[in-house]
KEVOZA-17440 format. One record per residue (C-alpha): chain; x, y, z; residue number from 1. Coordinates in steps of 0.25 Angstrom, whole numbers, plus 5000, padded with zeros to 4 digits. Layout:
<'A', <X, Y, Z>, NUM>
...
% end
This chain:
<'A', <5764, 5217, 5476>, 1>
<'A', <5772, 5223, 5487>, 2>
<'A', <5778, 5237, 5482>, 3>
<'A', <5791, 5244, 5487>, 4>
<'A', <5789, 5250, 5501>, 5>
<'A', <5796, 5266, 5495>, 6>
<'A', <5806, 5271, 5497>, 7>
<'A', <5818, 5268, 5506>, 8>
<'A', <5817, 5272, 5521>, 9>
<'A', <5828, 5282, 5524>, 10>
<'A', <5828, 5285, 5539>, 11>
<'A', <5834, 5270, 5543>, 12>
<'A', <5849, 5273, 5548>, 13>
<'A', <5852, 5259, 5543>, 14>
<'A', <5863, 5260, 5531>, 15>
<'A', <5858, 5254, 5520>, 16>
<'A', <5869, 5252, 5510>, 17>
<'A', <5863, 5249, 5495>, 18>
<'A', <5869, 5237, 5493>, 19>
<'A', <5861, 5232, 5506>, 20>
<'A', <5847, 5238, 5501>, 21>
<'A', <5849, 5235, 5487>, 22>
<'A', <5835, 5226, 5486>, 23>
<'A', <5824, 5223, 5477>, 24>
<'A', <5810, 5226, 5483>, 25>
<'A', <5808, 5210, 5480>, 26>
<'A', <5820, 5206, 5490>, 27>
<'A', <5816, 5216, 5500>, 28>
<'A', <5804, 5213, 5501>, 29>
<'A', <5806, 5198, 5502>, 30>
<'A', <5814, 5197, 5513>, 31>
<'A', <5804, 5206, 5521>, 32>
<'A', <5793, 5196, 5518>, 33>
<'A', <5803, 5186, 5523>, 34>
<'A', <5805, 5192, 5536>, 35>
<'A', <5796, 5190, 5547>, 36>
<'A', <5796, 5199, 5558>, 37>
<'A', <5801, 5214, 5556>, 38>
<'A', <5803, 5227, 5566>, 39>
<'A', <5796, 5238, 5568>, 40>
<'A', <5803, 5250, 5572>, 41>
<'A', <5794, 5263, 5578>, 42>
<'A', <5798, 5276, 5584>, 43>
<'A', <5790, 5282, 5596>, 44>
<'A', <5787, 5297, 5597>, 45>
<'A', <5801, 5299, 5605>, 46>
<'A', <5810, 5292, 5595>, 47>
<'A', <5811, 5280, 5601>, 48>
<'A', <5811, 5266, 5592>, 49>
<'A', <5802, 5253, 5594>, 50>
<'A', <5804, 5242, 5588>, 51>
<'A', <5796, 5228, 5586>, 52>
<'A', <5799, 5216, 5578>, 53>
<'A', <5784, 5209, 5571>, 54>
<'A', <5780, 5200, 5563>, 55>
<'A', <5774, 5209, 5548>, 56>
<'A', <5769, 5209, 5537>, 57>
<'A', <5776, 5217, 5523>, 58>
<'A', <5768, 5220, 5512>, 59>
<'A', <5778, 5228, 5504>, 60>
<'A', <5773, 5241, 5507>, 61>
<'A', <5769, 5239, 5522>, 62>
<'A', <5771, 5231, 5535>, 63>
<'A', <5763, 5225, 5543>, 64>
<'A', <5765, 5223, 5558>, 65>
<'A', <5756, 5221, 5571>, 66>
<'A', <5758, 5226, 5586>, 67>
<'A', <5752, 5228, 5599>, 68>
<'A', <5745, 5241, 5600>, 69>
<'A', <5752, 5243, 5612>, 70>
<'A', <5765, 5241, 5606>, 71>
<'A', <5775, 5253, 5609>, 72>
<'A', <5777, 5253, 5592>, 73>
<'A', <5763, 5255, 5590>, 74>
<'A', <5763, 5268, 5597>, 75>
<'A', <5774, 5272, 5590>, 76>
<'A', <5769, 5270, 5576>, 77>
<'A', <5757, 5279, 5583>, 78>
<'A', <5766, 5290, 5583>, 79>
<'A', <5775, 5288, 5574>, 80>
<'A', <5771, 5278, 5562>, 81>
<'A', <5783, 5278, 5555>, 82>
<'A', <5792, 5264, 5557>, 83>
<'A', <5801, 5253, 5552>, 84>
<'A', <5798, 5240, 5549>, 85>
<'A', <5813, 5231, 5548>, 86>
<'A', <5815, 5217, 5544>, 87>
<'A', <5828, 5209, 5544>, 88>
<'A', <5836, 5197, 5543>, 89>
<'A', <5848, 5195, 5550>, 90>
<'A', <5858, 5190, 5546>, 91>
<'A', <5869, 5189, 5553>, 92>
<'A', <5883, 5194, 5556>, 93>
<'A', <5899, 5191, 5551>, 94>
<'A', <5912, 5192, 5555>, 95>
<'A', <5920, 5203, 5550>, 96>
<'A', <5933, 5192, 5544>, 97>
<'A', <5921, 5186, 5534>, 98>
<'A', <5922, 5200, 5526>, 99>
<'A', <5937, 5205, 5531>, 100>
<'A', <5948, 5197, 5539>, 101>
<'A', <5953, 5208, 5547>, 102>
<'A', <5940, 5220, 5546>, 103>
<'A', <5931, 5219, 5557>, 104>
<'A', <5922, 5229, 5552>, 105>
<'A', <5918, 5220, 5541>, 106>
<'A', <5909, 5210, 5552>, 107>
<'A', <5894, 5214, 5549>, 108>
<'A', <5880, 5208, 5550>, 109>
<'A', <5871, 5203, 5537>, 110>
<'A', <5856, 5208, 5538>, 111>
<'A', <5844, 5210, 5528>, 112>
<'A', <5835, 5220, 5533>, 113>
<'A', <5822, 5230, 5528>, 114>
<'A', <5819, 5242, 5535>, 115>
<'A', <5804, 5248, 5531>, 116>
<'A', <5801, 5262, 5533>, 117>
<'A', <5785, 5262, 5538>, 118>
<'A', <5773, 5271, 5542>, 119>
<'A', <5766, 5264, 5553>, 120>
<'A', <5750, 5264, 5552>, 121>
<'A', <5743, 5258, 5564>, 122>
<'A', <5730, 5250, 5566>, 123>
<'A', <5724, 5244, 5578>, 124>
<'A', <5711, 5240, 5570>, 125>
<'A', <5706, 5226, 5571>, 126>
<'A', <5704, 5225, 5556>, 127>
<'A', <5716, 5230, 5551>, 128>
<'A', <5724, 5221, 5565>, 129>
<'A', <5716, 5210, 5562>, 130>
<'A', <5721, 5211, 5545>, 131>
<'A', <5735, 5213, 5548>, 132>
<'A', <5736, 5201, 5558>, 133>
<'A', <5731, 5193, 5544>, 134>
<'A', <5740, 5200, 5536>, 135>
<'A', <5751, 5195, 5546>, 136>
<'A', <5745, 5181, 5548>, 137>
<'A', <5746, 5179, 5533>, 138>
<'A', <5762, 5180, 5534>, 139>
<'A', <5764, 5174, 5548>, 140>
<'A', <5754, 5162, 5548>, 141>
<'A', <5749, 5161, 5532>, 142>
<'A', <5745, 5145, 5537>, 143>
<'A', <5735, 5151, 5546>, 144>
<'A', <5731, 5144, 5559>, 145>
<'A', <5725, 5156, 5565>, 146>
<'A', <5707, 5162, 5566>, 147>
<'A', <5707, 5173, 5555>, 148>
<'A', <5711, 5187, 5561>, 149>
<'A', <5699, 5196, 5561>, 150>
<'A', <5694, 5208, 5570>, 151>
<'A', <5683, 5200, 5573>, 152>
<'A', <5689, 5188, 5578>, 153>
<'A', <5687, 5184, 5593>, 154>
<'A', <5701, 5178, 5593>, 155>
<'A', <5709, 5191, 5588>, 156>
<'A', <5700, 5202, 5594>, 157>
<'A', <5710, 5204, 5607>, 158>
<'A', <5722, 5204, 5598>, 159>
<'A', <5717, 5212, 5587>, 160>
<'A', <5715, 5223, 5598>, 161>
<'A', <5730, 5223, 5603>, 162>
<'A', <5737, 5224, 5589>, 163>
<'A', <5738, 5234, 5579>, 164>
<'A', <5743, 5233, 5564>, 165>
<'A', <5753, 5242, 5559>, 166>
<'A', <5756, 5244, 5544>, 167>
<'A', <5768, 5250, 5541>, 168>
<'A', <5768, 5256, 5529>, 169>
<'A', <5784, 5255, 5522>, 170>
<'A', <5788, 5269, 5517>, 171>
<'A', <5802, 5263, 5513>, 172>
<'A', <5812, 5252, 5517>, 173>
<'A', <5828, 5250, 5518>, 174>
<'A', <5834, 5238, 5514>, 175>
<'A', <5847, 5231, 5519>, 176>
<'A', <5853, 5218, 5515>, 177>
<'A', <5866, 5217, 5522>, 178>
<'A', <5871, 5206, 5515>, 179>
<'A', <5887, 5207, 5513>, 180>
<'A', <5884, 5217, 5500>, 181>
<'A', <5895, 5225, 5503>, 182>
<'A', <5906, 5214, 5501>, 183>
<'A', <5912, 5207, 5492>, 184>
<'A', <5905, 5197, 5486>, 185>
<'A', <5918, 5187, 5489>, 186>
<'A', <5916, 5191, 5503>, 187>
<'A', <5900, 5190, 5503>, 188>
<'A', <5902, 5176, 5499>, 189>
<'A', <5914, 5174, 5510>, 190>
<'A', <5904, 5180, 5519>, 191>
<'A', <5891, 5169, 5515>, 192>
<'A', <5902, 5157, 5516>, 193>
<'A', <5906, 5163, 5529>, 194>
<'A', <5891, 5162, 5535>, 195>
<'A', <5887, 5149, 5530>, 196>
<'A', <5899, 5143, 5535>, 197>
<'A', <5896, 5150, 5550>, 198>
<'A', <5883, 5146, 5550>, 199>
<'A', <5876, 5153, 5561>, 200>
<'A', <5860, 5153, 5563>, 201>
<'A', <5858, 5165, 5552>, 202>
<'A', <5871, 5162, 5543>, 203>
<'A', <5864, 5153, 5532>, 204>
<'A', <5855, 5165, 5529>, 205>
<'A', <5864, 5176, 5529>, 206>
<'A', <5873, 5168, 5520>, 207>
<'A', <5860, 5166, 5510>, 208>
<'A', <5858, 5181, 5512>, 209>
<'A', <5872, 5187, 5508>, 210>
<'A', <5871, 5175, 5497>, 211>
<'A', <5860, 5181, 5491>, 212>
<'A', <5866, 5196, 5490>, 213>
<'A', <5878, 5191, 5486>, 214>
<'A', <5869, 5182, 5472>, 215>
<'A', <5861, 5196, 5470>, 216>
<'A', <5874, 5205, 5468>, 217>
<'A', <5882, 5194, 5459>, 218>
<'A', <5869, 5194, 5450>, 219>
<'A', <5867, 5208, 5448>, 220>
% end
C-alpha cells in the first residue's frame, strides 16, 4: 500500500498551474512506475548543481537509486542530503497557428512530469548494496537470468565494493501535466487532430495524452 509522499515541495521555481497538477495520488503514481529512468539532482557545498540520470526504483514513499562511490553526486549528498528525484515524458512541441492563426506566442511544448522533494541517506554496506541491487533486479530483469546477488558471492564481491545505495526519502512532490488544459476544448481537440495527422516519432502519444485530459474534464 504505497501512501502519499507529504506535502508538496515549495522550493521548485517551476510554475505549477492547478489545472497541470490537479491529479489523483492513483495517476501520479502510475505514470512514475511507468517511467524507467529518472534524474537526480544534488548541490555541492558551493551551490553548484549535479545531475545524473538512473535507472530506480519508487515505493511510494521513497526511491531507490545506485551510484559509484566515486561519483561527484555522492559527495554532494555527503554534504548536503537534501535532493530531487524528476521523472518525465516528453511530449513534444506545436506550432503557434494550431491554437491561433496569427499569435505566435500561443507555440508551446506538451510534457508530463514529477518532481520529488528527497532526504538523501547513504550506504556503502554490502548487505544493504547487495538488497537494493535485488530490489532493482526485480523491476529491470523480473525473468531473471542472473547468480543470486549476495555479499558473499565471488562473482559480485568487486562490484558490490564500488557502489553505494541511496534511499531518498520523498518529503513532498510537484505535479505538472502540460496537457493543452488551458484551452478550449474545441481547440484541444483541433490540437489532437493536428498531431495525428503530422505524425512525428512521439505524436501518436501526445495525441493519446491530450485525449485523455480532454475525457477527464468532460466527465467531471
Amino acid at each position: 500500500m504505497e501512501r502519499n509522499p507529504t506535502t508538496a515541495y515549495k522550493g521548485n521555481p517551476v510554475i505549477y498551474y492547478d489545472y497541470c497538477a490537479d491529479l489523483a495520488l492513483d495517476t501520479v503514481n502510475a505514470f512514475v512506475h511507468e517511467r524507467e529512468m529518472g534524474r537526480l539532482v544534488t548541490v555541492t557545498a558551493e551551490g553548484l548543481a549535479h545531475i545524473g540520470l538512473y535507472p530506480f526504483a519508487y515505493e511510494g514513499n521513497r526511491i531507490e537509486v545506485h551510484l559509484n562511490r566515486k561519483d561527484e553526486q555522492i559527495a554532494d549528498l555527503r554534504t548536503s542530503p537534501r535532493c530531487i528525484f524528476e521523472v518525465d515524458e516528453v511530449l513534444g512541441v506545436i506550432p503557434s497557428y494550431w491554437i491561433h492563426p496569427e499569435d505566435a506566442v500561443m507555440a508551446t511544448a506538451f510534457h508530463r512530469t514529477v518532481v520529488f522533494d528527497c532526504q538523501a541517506r547513504v550506504s556503502e554496506d554490502a548487505t544493504v548494496v547487495a538488497a537494493q541491487q535485488r530490489s532493482l533486479l526485480t523491476r529491470y530483469q523480473p525473468e531473471g537470468g542472473f547468480r543470486a546477488v549476495t555479499p558473499e558471492n565471488s562473482l559480485y564481491r568487486a562490484a558490490l565494493s564500488q557502489i553505494a545505495a541511496v534511499r531518498l526519502e520523498i518529503r513532498g512532490h510537484r505535479v505538472k501535466f502540460k496537457l493543452a488544459q488551458n484551452c478550449p476544448l474545441e481547440v484541444r481537440a483541433n490540437i489532437v487532430k493536428q498531431l495525428r495527422t503530422r505524425g512525428r516519432p512521439h505524436d501518436a502519444r501526445a495525441a493519446d495524452a491530450l485525449q485523455w485530459a480532454i475525457d477527464r474534464d468532460t466527465e467531471r
